[in-house]
ROBABA-599840 format. One record per residue (C-alpha): residue in three letters; x negated, y negated, z negated. Coordinates in Angstrom, 2 decimals. Layout:
N
  res       xx       yy       zz
  ALA        X        Y        Z
...
This chain:
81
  res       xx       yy       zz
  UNK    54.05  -108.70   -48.44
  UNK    51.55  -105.78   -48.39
  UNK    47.72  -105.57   -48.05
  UNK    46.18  -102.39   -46.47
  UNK    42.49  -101.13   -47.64
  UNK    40.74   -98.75   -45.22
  UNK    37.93   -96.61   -47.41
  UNK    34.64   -95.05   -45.99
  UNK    35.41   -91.53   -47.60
  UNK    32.42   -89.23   -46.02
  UNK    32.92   -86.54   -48.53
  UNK    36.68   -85.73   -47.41
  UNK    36.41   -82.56   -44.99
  UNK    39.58   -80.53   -45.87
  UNK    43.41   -79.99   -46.74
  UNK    42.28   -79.88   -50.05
  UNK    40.55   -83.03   -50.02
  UNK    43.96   -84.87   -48.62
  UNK    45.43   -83.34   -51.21
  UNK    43.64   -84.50   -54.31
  UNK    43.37   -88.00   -52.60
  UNK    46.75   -88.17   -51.81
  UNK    47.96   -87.09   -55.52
  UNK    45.15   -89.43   -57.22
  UNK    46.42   -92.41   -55.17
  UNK    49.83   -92.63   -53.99
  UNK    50.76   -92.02   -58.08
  UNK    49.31   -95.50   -58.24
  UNK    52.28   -98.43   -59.08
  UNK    52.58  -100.15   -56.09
  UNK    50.32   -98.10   -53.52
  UNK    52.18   -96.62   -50.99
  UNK    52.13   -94.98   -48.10
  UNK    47.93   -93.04   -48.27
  UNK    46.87   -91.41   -45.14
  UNK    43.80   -89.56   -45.26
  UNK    42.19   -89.55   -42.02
  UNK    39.42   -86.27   -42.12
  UNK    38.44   -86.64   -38.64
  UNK    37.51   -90.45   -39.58
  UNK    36.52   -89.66   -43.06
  UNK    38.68   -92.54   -43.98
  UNK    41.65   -93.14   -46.55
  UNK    44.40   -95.97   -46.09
  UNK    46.72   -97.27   -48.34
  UNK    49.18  -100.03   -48.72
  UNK    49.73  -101.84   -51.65
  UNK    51.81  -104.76   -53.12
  UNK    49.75  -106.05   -56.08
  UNK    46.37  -106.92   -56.31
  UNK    45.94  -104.99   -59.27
  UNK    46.22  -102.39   -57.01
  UNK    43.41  -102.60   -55.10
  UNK    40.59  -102.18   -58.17
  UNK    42.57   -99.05   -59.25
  UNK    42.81   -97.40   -55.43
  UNK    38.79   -97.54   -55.36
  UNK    38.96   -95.92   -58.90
  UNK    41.49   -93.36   -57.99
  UNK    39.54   -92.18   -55.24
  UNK    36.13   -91.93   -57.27
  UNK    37.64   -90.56   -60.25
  UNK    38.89   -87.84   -57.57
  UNK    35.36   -87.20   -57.13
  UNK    34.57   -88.89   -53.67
  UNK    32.19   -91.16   -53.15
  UNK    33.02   -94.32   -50.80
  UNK    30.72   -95.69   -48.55
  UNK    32.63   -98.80   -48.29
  UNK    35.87  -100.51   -47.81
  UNK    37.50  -103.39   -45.92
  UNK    40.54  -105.01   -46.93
  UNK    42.68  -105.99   -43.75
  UNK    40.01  -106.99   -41.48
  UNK    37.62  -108.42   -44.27
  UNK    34.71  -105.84   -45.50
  UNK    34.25  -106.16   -49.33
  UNK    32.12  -103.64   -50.24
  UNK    29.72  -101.87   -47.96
  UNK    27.11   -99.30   -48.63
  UNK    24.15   -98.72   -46.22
């Protein structure tokens, strides 16, 4: 069974920013499908491990976007005011 994480992404603006997310985190074992929501400034993933979920955060701020938080289903786990 697969957990979702929902990411506060307010940097992502553009085609290019789906992009880079998209390549930085669906190359992740495990993560699959991203959608990168620019209207929401959001990125969602699914992923089978939870192993996973430390390495989607990383993927995304390795990309060079900053996350404002996350939730994990319906759970926050890391929120930034």
């Amino acid at each position: 069974m697969s957990s979702v994480i929902t990411l506060s992404v307010p940097g992502v603006f553009c085609g290019g920013c789906r992009q880079a997310i998209r390549g930085a985190v669906g190359t992740l074992p495990g993560v699959s499908p991203v959608r990168v929501d620019l209207e929401g400034k959001t990125v969602t993933a699914a992923y089978e491990r939870a192993t996973a979920l430390s390495g989607i955060v990383s993927a995304v701020e390795d990309a060079g976007y900053a996350i404002a938080g996350y939730r994990v289903g319906h759970q926050t786990e890391r929120s930034v005011a």
